[in-house]
N, C-alpha and C positions, 0 to 999 in steps of 0.2 A: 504494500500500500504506500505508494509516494503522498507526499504533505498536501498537493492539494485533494486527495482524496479524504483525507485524515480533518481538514475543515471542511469538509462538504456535511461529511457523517456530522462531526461536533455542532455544525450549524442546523443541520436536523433536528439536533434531541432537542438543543435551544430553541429552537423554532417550535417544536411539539407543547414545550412548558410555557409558550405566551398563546396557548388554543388558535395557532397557526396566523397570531396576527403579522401585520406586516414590519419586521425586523430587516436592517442592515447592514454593511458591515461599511465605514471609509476608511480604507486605508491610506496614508498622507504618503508619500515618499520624500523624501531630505530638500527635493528643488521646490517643493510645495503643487504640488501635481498628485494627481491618484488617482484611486479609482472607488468606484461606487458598486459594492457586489451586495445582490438580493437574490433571495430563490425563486426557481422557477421548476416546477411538474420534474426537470431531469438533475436538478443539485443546484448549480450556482451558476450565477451571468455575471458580468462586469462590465463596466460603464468607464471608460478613462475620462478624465476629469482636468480640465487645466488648471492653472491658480485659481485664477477667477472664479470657477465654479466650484472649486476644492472652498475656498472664503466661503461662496454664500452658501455652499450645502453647511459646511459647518456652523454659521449663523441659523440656518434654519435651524438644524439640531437645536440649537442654544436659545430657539423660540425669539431670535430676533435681536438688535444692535442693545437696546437696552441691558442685555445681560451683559454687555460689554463694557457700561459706561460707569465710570466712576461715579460715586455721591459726592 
């Protein structure tokens, strides 16, 4: 079993314990790029991501600039 099989499976059981909602994974890489993996009927799809949209998926996550902004 090579590693991306081995997160296909782990993202399974995860995926089983939130009653199949929609879960996903970003992974950032070091130039601030990535990618956006969710499941699909046959295990995992991935989305490459520039900066830009690596920022505002992560803003989404974070429900928006507010959680960003100093008091």
């Amino acid at each position: 079993m090579n590693e991306s099989q081995a997160l296909a499976d782990e993202f399974a059981r995860r995926r089983q314990s939130f009653a199949g909602g929609d879960i996903f994974i970003l992974a950032v890489l070091p130039d601030g790029r990535g990618f956006r993996c969710h499941t699909v009927e046959s295990g995992l799809e991935a989305e490459e991501l520039s900066r830009d949209e690596m920022a505002a998926a992560i803003i989404e996550l974070y429900g928006g600039m507010a959680q960003f902004r100093k008091n």
